[in-house]
N, C-alpha and C positions, 0 to 999 in steps of 0.2 A: 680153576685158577688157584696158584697156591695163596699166601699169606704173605710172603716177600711181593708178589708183582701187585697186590692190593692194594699194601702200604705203601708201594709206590706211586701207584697211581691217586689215594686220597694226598700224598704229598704234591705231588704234579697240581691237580687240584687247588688244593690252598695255595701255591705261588701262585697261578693264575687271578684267583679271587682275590688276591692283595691289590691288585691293580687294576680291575674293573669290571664290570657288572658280569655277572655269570646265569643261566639257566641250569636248574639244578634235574637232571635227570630221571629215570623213574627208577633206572636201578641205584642210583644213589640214595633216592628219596627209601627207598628199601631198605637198603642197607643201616639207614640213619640210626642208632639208637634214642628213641622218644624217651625223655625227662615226664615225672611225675607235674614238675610246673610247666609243662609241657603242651600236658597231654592232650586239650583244646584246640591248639594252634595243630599239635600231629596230627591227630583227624582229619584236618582239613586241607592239609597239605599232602595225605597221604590220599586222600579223594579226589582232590583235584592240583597235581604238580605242576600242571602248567601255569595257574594260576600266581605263581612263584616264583622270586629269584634272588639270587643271592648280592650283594653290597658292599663294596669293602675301599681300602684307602683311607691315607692320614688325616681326611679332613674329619672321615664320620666321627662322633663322640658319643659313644652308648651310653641308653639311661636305664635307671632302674625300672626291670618287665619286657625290656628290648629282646625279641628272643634272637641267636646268635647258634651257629652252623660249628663246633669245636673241634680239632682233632687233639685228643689223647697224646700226648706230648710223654708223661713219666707218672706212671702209677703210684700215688702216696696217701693218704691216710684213709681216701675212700677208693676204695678197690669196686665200687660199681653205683650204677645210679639207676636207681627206681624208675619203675616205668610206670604207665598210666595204671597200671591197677595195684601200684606198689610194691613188685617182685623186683630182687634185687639183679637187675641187668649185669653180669664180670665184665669189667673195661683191660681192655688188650690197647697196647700201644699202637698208634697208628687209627683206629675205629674212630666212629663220627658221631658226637652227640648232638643232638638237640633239647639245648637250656636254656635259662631264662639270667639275664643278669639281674646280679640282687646286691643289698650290703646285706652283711651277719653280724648277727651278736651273739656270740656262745660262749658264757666263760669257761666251756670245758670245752672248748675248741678253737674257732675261729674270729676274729673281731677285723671283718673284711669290709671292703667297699667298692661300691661299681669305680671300674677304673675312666682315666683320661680316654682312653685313644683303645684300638682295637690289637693293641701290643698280646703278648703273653700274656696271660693272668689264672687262676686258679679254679679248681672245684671247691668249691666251700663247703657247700652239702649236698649229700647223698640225693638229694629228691630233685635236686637239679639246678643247682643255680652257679652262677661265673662271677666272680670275682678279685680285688686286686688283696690278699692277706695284708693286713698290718702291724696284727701279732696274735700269736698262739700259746694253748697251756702247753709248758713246757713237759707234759709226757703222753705225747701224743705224736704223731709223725705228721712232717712236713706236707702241706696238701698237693693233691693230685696238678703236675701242670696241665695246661691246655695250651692249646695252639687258636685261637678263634679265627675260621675260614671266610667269615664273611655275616654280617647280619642280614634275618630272612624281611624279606621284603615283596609285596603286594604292589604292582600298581607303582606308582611314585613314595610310598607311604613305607617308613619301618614299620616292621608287624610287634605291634606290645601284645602281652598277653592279655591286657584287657579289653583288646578287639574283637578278640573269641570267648570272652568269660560268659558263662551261660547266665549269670548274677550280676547286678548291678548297685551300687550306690544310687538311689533316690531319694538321698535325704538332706536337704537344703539346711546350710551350717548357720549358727548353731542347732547344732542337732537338737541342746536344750527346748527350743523350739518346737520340736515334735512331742507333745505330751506322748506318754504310755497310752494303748488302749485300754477305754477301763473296765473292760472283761476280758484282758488277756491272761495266757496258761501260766501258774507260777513259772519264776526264772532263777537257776541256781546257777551260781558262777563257781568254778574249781581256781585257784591260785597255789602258788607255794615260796621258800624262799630260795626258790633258783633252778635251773633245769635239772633233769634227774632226779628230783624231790617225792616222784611219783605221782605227779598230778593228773597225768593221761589215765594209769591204770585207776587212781582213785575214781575218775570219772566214767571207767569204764564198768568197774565195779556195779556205781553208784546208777547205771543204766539199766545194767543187769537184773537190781534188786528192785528199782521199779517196774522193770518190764514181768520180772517176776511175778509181782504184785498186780500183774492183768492191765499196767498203765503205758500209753504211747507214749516213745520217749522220743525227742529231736533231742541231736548234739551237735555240739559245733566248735570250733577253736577259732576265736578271735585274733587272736596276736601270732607270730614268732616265726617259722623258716620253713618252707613246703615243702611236706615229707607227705608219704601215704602211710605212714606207721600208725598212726592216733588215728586218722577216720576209720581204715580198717579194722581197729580195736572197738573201736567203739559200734561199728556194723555190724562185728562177733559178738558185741555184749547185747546186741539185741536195739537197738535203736532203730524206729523206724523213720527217721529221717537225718543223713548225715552233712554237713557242709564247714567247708575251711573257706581262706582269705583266700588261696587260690581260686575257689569259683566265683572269687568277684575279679580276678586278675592282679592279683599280688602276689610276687615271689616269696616275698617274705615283707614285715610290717614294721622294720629299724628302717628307720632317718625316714620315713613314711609321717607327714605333717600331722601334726596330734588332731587337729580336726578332723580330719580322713581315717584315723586311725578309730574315733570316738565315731563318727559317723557309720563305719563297717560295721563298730560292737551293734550298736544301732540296728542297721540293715540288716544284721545276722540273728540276730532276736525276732526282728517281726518275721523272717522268710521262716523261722524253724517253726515259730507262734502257728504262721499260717497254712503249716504241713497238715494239721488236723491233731497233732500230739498233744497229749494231756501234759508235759512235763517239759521246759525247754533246759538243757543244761550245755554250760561255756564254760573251751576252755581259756585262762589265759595265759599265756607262755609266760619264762622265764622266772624272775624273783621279782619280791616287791620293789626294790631300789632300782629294777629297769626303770630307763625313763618313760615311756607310754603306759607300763603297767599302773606307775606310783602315782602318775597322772591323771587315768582314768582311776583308781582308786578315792579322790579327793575330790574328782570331777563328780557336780547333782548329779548329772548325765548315768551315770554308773549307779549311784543308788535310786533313779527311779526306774531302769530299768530291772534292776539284779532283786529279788527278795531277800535271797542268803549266800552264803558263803561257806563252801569247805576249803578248808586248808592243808596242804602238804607239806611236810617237813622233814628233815635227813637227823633231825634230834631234837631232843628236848628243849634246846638252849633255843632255836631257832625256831622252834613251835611258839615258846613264850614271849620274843619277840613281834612273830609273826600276829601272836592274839594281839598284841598291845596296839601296835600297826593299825591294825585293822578296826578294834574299837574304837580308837581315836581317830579312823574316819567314817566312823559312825555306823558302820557293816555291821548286819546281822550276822555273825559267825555261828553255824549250826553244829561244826564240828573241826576235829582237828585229826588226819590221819595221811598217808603215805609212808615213805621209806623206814621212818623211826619207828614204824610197828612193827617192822621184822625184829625187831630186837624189845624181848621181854623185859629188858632193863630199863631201856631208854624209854619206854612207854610207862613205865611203871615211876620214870622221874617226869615223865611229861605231865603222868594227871597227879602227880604230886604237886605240880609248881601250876599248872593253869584250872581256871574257872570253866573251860571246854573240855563238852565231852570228848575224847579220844578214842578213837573208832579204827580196829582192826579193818587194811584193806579189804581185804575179802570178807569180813562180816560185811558190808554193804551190800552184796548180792543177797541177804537175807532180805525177805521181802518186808519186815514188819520193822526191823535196823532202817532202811531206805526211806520207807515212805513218814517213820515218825521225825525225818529231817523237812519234811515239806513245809512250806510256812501256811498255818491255818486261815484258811477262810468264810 
């Protein structure tokens, strides 16, 4: 069959599913392209499709983690979406994904939100999430539309994606509540002041050079928008145990209740603790002036789990910021390094101006750089 009678037929398809319940096929279920936030619910749908069906009409209202059946509407700033093990899927107009509704916060991109109603609405990121844009940096392309076919459903029940997470939240709020154990493996948390500042590779680095150093590392990313970019980086730098906020069933951790949010940090510490790793390190998404970030930065909760802190920054001015930040909420800062190392100048005005050491990314793979960051016990 060519490409014309395909795209006919997933059009055929979604008019149908506007208006009422559908069985979704097994050559469809085939054909589906599977989302990185995804990739739990595809499994199981792709093992048992009968088990599944599709849901649509003006009454349903999606929520954020709702997974949702798409068709490829007009290719724009993400030309593909990650699959379960994070290979970049090419999206062709017409083709059927499988994502997760979410909101975004990207100030180099999108600032989205699960929408009203199962109207149009958008790809926001690559890893796989749906929703309604309400503004974008102005030099980047307008984002991918979608068509949404139907949300996937179980039974009487919408399928979220935290119905299939392999991880869960066990920890009854306030989380302050749950002391630290008090033989648990030191905990370093990565930050910086904003996406792109380098914080994934510094902490992948910083895996590296412990791993180097003969030590088991667990990593994990706390906060921000479900990609497979960072776990993968961090599984090549040697980490023997990886996990994100998608394997507790979050698309992403904006408009996500700061309780649930502190609670996951939480949950994501003890599960990496209890992998057998000598070393747990987190990451946290975005800049400090996010609201969940700035939040658990202030929150006890975060200094009695975290011992220290590295820091990523795009320059000097924002390094010495970032130090100040952080001291005055009481963080052990053990270092300061990301993007502003690439440049010999800028580092050389960073340890000019701050009290932190400043630490070349890639020096962190040195094993005896890495481990003199660990806090003494």
């Amino acid at each position: 069959m060519g490409i014309a009678p395909l795209i006919e037929e997933h059009l055929s398809l979604s008019a149908a599913l506007q208006c009422e319940d559908q069985r979704l096929d097994a050559r469809t279920v085939a054909a589906l392209k599977v989302a990185y936030t995804t990739r739990f619910v595809g499994a199981e749908l792709q093992r048992n499709p009968e088990d599944f069906h599709l849901v649509g009409g003006p009454a349903l209202v999606p929520a954020a983690g709702d997974v949702v059946v798409a068709r490829v509407r007009e290719i724009g700033k993400h030309t593909a979406v990650q699959s379960a093990q994070g290979r970049r899927q090419k999206l062709f107009v017409g083709q059927l994904v499988l994502i997760a509704y979410g909101d975004r916060y990207a100030p180099d991109q999108f600032l989205a939100h699960v929408p009203a109603d199962l109207g149009p609405c958008q790809l926001v990121a690559g890893g796989g999430v749906a929703s309604a844009v309400e503004s974008m940096h102005a030099s980047i392309d307008a984002a991918t539309e979608l068509e949404p076919v139907g949300l996937l459903a179980r039974g009487s029940q919408v399928v979220n994606l935290q119905d299939f997470a392999p991880l869960q939240v066990h920890i009854p709020s306030p989380a302050a509540s749950v002391p630290r154990e008090r033989h648990a493996v030191p905990v370093l948390a990565v930050l910086g002041t904003s996406m792109n500042s380098g914080k994934s590779t510094t902490l992948g680095c910083l895996v590296n050079g412990l791993t180097n150093a003969g030590l088991q590392v667990a990593a994990g990313k706390a906060t921000g928008t479900g990609a497979g970019n960072d776990p993968n980086l961090f599984r090549d730098a040697g980490a023997s145990a990886v996990a994100d906020f998608t394997d507790f069933g979050y698309p992403t951790t904006y408009r996500v209740s700061y309780e649930k949010v502190r609670d996951l940090l939480v949950a994501m510490i003890r599960e990496q603790a209890a992998s057998g790793a000598d070393v747990v390190i987190i990451e946290i998404a975005d800049g400090l002036f996010q609201g969940e970030t700035s939040r658990l930065l202030n929150d006890p909760v975060f200094s009695e789990h975290v011992d220290k802190v590295l820091f990523s920054a795009q320059d000097a001015l924002g390094a010495l910021a970032g130090e100040q930040i952080l001291r005055a909420a009481g963080l052990d800062l053990a270092a300061v390094s990301g993007c502003l190392t690439s440049s010999p100048l800028a580092t050389a005005e960073a340890r000019a101006h701050l009290s932190t050491p400043v630490i070349d990314t890639y020096q962190l793979c040195d094993p005896q750089v890495a481990t003199a960051l660990l806090p003494r016990r």
